[in-house]
N, C-alpha and C positions, 0 to 999 in steps of 0.2 A: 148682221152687222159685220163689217170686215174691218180688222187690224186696225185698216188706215181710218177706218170712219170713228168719229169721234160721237159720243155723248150728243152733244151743241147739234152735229148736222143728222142728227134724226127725230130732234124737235120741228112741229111742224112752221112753216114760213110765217111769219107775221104780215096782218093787214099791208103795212108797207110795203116790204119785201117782195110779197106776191105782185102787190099795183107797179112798183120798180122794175121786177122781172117782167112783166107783159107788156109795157110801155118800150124796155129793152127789145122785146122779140118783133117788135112791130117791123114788117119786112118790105121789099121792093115790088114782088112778087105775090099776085094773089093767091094763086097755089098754093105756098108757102101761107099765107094769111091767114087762108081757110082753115087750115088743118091744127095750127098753130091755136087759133082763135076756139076751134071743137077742144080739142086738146084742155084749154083753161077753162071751159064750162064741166069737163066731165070732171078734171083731175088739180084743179086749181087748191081749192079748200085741203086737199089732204095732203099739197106739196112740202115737200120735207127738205129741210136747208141742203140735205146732199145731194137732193133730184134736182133742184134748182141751181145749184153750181154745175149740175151735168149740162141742165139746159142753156146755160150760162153759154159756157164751152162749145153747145150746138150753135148758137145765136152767134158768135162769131166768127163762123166759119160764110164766106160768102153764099150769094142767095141760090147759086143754080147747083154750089156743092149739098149744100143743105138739102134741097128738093130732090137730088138723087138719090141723096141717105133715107130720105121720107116715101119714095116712090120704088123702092128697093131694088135700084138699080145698081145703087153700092154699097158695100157695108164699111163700116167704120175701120180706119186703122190707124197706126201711129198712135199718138201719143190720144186720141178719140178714142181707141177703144176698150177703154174701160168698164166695169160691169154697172154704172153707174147709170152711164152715157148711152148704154145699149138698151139700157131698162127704161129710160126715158125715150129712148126712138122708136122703141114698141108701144109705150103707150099712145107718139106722135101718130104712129104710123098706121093708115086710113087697114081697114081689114081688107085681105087679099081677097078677091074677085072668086068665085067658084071657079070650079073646073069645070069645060066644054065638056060635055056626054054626046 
């Protein structure tokens, strides 16, 4: 837990919370859908109010910044990258393709 994280945001998300945060994330893009959509089956139940203001933060950023963040074409910066926001876009983020031999 860091300095700024409080007590409150590493309670985990209430019924509510979680169904408001996902109805939030619902996107334009199925890319984004998809991944988003795996993302709340794997990781939904054990979201924690601070992972969910991270995701929060991701969810507003528009849809084709987002899918490059998700696609790791670019990494977070400015006022995104936080250690919060980075932990949640690893958990978004699909596992990286092997290496060609």
């Amino acid at each position: 837990m860091t300095a700024a994280t409080t007590d409150s945001e590493q309670r985990l998300m209430t019924d509510l919370e979680l169904r408001q945060l996902q109805w939030r994330s619902r996107r334009g893009l199925l890319e984004n859908d998809l991944l988003i959509e795996k993302f709340f089956a794997r990781h939904g139940a054990s979201l924690t109010v601070e992972q969910g203001k991270a995701m929060t933060a991701l969810m507003n950023l528009p849809d084709n910044d987002l899918l490059d963040l998700l696609l790791r074409r670019t990494e977070p910066q400015g006022e995104i990258a936080t250690p919060a926001i980075r932990h949640v876009l690893e958990l978004l983020r699909p596992a990286p393709l092997p290496a060609a031999s």
